[in-house]
C-alpha positions as CSV (number, residue, x, y, z in Angstrom):
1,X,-46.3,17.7,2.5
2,X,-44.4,19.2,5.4
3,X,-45.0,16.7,7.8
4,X,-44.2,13.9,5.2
5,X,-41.2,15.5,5.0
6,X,-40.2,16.1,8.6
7,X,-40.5,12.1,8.6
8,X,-38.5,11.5,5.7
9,X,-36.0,13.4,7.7
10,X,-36.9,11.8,11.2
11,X,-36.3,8.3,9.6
12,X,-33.4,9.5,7.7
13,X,-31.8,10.3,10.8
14,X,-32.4,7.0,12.8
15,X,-30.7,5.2,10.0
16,X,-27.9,7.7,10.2
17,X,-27.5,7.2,13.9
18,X,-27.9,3.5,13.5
19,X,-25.2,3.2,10.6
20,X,-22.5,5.2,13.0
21,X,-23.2,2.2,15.6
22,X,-22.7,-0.5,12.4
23,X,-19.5,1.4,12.0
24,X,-18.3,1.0,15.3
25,X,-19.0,-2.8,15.2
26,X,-17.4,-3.4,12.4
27,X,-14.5,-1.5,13.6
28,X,-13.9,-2.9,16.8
29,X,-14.7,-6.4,15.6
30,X,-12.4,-6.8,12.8
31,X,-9.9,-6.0,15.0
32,X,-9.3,-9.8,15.7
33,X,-8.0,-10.5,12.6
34,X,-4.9,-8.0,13.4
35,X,-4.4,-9.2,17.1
36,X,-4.7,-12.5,16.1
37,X,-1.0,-12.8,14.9
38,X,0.0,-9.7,16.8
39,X,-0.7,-11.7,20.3
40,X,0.6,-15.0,18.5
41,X,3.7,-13.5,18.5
42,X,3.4,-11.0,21.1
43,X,2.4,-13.6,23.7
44,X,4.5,-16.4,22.5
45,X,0.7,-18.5,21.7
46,X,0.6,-22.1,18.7
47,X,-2.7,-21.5,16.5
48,X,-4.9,-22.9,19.1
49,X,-4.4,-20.3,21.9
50,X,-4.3,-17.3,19.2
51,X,-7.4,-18.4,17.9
52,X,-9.0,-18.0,21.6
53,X,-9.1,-14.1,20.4
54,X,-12.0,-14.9,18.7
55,X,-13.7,-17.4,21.2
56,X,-12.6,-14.9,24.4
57,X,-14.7,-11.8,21.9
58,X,-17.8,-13.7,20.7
59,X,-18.6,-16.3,23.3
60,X,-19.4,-12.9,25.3
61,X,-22.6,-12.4,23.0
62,X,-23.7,-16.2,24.1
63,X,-23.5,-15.1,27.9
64,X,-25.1,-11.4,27.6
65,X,-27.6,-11.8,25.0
66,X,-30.4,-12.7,27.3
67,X,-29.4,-10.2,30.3
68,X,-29.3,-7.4,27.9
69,X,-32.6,-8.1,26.8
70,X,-33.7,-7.7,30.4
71,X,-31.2,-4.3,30.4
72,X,-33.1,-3.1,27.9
73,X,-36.8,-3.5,29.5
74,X,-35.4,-1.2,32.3
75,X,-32.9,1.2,30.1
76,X,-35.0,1.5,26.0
77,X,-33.3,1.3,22.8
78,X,-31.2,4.6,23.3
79,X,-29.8,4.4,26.8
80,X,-28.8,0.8,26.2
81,X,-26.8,1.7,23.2
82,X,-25.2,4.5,24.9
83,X,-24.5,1.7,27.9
84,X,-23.6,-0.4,25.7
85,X,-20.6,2.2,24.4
86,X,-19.3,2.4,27.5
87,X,-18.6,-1.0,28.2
88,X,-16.5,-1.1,25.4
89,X,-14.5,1.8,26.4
90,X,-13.8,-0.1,29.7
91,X,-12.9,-3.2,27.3
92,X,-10.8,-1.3,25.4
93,X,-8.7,0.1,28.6
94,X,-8.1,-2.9,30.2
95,X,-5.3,-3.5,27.0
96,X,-3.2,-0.9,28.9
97,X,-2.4,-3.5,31.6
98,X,-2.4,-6.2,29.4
99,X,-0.1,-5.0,27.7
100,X,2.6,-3.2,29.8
101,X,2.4,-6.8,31.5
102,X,1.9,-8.9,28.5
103,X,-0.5,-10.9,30.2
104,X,-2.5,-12.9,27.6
105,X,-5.8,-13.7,29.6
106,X,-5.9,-10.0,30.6
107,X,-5.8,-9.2,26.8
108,X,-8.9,-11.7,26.5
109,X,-10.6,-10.4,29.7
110,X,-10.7,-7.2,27.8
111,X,-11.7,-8.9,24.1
112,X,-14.5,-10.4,26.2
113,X,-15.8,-7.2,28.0
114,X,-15.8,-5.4,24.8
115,X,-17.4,-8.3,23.3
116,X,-20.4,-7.7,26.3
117,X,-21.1,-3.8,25.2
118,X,-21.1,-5.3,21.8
119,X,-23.4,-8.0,22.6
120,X,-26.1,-4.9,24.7
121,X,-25.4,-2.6,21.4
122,X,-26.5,-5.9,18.6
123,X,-29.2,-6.8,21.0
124,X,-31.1,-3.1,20.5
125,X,-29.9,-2.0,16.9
126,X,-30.5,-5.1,14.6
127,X,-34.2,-5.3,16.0
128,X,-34.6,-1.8,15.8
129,X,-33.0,-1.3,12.2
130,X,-35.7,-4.1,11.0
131,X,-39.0,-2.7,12.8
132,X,-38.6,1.3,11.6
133,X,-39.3,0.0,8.2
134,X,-41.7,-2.6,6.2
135,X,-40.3,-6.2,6.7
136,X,-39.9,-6.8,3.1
137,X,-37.3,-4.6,2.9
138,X,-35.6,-5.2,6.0
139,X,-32.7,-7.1,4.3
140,X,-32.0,-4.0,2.5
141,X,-31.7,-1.6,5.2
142,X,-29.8,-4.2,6.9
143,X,-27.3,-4.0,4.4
144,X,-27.0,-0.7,4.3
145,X,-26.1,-1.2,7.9
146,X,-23.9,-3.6,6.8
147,X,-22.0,-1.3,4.5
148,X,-20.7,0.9,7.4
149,X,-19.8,-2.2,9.3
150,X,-17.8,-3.6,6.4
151,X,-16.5,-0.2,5.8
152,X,-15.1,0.1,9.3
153,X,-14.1,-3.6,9.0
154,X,-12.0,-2.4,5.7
155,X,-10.4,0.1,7.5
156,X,-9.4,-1.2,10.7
157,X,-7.0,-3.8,10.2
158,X,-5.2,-1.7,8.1
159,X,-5.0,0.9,10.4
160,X,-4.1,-1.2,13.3
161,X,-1.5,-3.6,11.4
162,X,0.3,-0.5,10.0
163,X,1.0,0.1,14.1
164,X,1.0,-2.8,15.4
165,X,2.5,-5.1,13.0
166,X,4.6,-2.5,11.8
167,X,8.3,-4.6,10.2
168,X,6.6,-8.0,11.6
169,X,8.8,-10.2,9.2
170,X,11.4,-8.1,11.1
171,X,10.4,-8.5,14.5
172,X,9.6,-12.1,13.9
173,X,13.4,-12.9,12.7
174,X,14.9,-10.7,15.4
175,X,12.6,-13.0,18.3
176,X,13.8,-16.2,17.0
177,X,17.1,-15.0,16.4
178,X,17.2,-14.0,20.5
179,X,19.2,-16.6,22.2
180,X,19.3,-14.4,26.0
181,X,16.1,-14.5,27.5
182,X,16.4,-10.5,28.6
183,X,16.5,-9.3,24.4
184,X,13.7,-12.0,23.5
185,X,11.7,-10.4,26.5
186,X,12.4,-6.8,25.8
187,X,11.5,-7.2,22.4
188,X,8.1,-8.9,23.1
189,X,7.6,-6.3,25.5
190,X,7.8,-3.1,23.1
191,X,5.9,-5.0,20.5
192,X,3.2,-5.4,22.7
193,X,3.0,-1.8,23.9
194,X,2.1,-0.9,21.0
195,X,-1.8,-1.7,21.0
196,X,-1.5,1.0,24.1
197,X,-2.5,4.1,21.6
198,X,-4.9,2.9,19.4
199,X,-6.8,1.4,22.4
200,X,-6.5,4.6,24.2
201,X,-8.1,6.2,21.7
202,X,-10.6,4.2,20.4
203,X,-12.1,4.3,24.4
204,X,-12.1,8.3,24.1
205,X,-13.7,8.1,20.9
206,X,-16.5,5.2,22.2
207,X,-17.2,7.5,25.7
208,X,-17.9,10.3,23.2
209,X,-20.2,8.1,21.2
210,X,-22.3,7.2,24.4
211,X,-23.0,10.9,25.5
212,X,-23.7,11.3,21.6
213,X,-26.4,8.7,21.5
214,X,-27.6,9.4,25.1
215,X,-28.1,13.4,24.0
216,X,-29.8,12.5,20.8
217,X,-33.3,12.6,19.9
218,X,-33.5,8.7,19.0
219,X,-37.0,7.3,19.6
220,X,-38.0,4.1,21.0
221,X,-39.9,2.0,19.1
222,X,-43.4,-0.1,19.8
223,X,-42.1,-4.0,19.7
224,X,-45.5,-5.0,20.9
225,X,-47.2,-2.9,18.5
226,X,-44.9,-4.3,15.3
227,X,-46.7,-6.0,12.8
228,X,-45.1,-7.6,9.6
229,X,-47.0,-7.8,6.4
230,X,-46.1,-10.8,5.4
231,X,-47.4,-13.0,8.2
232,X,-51.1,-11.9,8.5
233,X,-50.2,-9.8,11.2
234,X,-49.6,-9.8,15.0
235,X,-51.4,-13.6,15.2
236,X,-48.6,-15.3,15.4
237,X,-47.6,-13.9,18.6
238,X,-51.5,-14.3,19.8
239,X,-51.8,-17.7,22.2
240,X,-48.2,-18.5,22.4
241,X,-46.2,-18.3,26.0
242,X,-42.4,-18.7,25.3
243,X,-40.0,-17.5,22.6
244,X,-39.4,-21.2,21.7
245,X,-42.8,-21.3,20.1
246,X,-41.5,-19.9,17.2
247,X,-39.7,-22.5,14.9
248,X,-38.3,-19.9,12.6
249,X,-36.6,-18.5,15.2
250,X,-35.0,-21.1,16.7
251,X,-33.9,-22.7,13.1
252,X,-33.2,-19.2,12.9
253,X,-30.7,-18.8,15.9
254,X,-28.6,-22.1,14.1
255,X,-28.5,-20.2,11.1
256,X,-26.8,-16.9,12.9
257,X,-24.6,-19.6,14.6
258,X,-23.2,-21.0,12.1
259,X,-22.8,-18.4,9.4
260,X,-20.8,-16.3,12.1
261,X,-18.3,-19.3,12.3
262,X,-18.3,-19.3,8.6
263,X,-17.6,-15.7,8.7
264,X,-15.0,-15.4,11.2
265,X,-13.1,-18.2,9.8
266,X,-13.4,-16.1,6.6
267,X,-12.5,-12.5,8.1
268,X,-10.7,-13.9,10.9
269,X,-9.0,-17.2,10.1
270,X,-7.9,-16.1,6.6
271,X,-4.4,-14.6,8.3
272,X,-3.6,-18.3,9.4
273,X,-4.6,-19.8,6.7
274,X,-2.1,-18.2,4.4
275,X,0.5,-18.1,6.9
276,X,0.0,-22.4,6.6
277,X,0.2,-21.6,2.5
278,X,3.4,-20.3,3.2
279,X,2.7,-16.6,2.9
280,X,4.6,-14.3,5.3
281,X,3.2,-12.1,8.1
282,X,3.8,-8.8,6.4
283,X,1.2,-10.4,3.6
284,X,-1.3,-11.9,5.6
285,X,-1.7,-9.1,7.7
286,X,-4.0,-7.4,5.5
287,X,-5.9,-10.7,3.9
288,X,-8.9,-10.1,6.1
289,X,-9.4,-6.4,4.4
290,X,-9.7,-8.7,1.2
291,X,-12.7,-10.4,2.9
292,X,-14.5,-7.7,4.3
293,X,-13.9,-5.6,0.4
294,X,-15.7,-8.8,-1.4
295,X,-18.3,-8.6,1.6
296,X,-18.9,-5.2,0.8
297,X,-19.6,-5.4,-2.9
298,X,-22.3,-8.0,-1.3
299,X,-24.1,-5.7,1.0
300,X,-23.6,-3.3,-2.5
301,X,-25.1,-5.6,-4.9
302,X,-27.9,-6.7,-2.2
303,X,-28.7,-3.0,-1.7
304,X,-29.6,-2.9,-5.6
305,X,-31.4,-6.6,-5.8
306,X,-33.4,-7.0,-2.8
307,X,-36.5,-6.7,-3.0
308,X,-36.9,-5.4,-6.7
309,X,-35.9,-8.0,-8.2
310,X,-34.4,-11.2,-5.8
311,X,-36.5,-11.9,-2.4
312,X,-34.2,-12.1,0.9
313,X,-34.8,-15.9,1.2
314,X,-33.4,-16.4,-2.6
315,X,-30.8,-14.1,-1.9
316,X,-29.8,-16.4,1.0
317,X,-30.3,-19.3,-1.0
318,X,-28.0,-18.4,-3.6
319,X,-25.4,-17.4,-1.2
320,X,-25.6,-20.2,0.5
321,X,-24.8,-22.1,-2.6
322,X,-22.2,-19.6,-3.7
323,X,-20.4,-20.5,0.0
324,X,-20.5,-24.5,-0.7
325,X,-19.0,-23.4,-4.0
326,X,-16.0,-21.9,-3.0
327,X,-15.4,-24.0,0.4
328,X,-15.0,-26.6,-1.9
329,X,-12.7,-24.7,-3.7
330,X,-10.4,-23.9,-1.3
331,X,-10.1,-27.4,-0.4
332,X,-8.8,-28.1,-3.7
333,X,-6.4,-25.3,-4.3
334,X,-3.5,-23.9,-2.6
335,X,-1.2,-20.6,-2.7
336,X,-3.0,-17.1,-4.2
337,X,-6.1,-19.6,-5.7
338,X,-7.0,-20.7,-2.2
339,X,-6.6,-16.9,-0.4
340,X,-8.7,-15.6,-3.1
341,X,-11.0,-18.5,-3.0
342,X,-11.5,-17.5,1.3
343,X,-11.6,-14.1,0.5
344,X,-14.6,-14.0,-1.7
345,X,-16.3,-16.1,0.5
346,X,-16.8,-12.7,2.3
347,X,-19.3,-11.7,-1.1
348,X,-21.2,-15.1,0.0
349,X,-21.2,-14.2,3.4
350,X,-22.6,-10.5,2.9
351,X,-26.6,-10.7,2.8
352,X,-26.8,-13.9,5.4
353,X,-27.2,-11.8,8.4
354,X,-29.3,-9.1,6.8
355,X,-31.3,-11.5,5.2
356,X,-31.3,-14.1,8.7
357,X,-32.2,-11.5,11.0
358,X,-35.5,-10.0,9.7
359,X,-36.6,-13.5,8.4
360,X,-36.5,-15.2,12.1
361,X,-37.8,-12.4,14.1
362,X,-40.7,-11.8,11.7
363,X,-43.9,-11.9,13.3
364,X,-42.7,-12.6,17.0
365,X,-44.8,-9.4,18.4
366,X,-44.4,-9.0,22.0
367,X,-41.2,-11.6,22.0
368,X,-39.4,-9.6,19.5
369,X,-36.6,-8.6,22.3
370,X,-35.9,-12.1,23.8
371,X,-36.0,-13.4,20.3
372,X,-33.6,-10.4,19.4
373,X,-31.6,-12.0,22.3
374,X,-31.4,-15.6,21.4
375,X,-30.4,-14.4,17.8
376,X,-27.4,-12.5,19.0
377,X,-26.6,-15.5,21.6
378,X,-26.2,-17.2,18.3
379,X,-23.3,-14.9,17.7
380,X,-21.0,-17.6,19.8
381,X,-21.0,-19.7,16.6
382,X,-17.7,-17.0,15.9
383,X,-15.9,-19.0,18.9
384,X,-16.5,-22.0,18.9
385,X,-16.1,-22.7,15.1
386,X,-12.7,-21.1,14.8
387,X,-11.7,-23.3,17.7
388,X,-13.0,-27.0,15.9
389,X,-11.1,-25.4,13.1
390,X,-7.5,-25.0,15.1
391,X,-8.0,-28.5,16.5
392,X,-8.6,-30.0,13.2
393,X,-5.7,-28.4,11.9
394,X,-3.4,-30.2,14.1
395,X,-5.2,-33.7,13.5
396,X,-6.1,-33.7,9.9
397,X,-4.6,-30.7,8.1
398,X,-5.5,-26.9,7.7
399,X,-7.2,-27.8,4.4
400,X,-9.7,-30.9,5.8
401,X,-9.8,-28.6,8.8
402,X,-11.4,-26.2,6.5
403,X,-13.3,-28.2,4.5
404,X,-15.1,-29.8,7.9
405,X,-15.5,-26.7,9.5
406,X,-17.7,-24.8,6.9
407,X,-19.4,-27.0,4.5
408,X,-22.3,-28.0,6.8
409,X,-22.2,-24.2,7.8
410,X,-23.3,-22.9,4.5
411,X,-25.8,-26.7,4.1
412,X,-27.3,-25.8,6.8
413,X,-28.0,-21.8,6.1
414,X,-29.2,-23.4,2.5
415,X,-31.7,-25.7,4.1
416,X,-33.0,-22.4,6.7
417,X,-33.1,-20.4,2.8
418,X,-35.3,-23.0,1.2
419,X,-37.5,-23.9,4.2
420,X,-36.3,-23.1,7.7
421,X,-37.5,-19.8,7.4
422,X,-41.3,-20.1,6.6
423,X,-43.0,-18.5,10.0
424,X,-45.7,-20.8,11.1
């Protein structure tokens, strides 16, 4: 009975460790949707170049994912985490010289490094979060994960806008208004120094994390050992040579692609959106809080469903169909309908990660790191969708734009739902 306990408590902690990283994604990610506007006007940028905050963060993962699969061969689970931390502290800092020079590629030089300790961190946590537990389940623990990330992702816009964007309707008139170049610039200039604080602080707080996780009694776990009940066992591993073997997988990898895409747009692109809608900056500022509230009565409701009484590949099914749904119904509406109708595309999005994840690494065996990798590479889908939507936008229309950007995003994560998935 004792030792039963002491592992109740040993896995207790490991999730509790593991949610505090989920926090700091989701913190540090949904940043963008703040400093999306914030650099458009610091920085002078049109849609397109704003929207290269979220190509300069994600298309990182696309670059790293397979070297820090190789990192963590040499470093394990733990000390690649805590590495991983302190990459994005030095991401983080690098905003001090952006800023005092108001240098936009600097500011994406450092989106992009934080963007590679993300990409080390996601590589080691979303395998590890699915083996310490039965695969069945893995959706579930997922979204628990995905509760501190959405969590974090609530709070950090709000805390950042309230600094950064602080009177932006203001700020915004008094820039137009400028007509000498020396007032336009000086305004700029204080408006951009202040991301300095929050940055500062947020690399303390990550440095502290790393010696955290580096101090801690995490353990590594057996990848080569791990075998999911649901495919017969460690078989399908057993014969094969290369990661792209495994169908589900790579079907897999699309799916993560595009469903971050969808979800960016949703989280990140929702600020834009509504500024086309005519909604002002001081509104739109805190629309991607919306999102990330209706993803987290997702990651609730999941929590409560899966697997008692919906499968993970149902539940993706049916939000796959819940994100065609109100796509199209943001093509068809406009003003608070449309916002709403972006916003609770965040409920659709919740479980598609959670439920993608543990469904295209199940049964890989040895290859469950490199397939961990190509996963996260998949991550990239978050720049380069963002981006087809801006140059839509100025061809056919933000609403088209919309419409062409994510409706073959969630028919595609529908198809993966109803057969992509099966491991074979």
């Amino acid at each position: 009975m004792q030792n039963s306990s002491a592992r109740n408590s040993g896995y207790l902690y490991q999730i509790a460790i593991i949610g505090l990283l989920f926090f700091i994604f989701g913190f540090v990610t949904w940043l963008n949707g703040t400093l999306i506007p914030f650099l458009k006007l610091a920085c002078e940028l049109n849609t397109v170049q704003a929207l290269f905050v979220t190509f300069a963060f994600y298309i990182s993962y696309f670059f790293l994912a397979i070297p820090s699969s190789q990192i963590l061969k040499g470093t394990g689970f733990k000390n690649g985490m805590a590495l991983g931390l302190l990459v994005m502290a030095a991401g983080c800092l690098i905003f001090i010289p952006a800023a005092n020079m108001r240098a936009f590629p600097l500011f994406l030089t450092g989106l992009f490094v934080q963007g590679m300790g993300l990409s080390l961190l996601q590589t080691a946590s979303n395998p590890y979060i699915s083996i310490i537990g039965p695969i069945e389940s893995a959706a579930q623990r997922i979204s628990i994960m995905g509760i501190c990330n959405k969590v974090a992702g609530i709070l950090s816009p709000l805390i950042l806008s309230s600094i950064v964007l602080k009177n932006a309707n203001e700020i915004e008139a008094q820039v137009a208004a400028a007509t000498d170049p020396l007032l336009k610039a000086g305004l700029l200039d204080d408006l951009a120094g202040r991301v300095i604080a929050p940055y500062v602080v947020m690399a303390v707080v990550l440095a502290l994390l790393a010696l955290m996780i580096r101090r801690s009694s995490l353990p590594e776990v057996d990848t080569n050992a791990e075998v999911p009940s649901d495919t017969g066992g460690q078989h399908l591993a057993a014969g094969r040579t290369s990661v792209w073997q495994f169908p589900h997988l790579v079907l897999g990898a699309v799916a993560i692609f595009v469903y971050v895409g969808a979800e960016v747009m949703a989280g990140d692109v929702i600020g834009i959106y509504g500024k086309s809608l005519g909604f002002s900056l001081d509104q739109t500022k805190y629309f991607t809080t919306f999102t990330l509230a209706a993803m987290l009565a997702g990651y609730l409701l999941s929590i409560v469903l899966i697997p008692k009484y919906v499968s993970q590949q149902n539940f993706l099914k049916y939000s796959a169909m819940l994100g065609i749904a109100l796509t199209l119904e943001v093509y068809f509406s406009t003003g608070q309908t449309a916002v709403t109708g972006i916003a609770l595309l965040g409920l659709a999005n919740a479980v598609m990660w959670p439920a993608i994840f543990p469904l295209a690494i199940n049964g890989l065996g040895r290859f469950t790191q490199i397939g961990s990798a190509l996963l996260i590479m998949g991550i990239a889908g978050g720049a380069l969708i963002p981006q087809l939507y801006g140059v839509l936008e100025t061809s056919v229309g933000y609403q088209a734009a919309f419409l062409i950007a994510m409706l073959p995003c969630y028919a595609y994560i529908l198809y993966y739902a109803m057969a992509g998935y099966r491991a074979r």
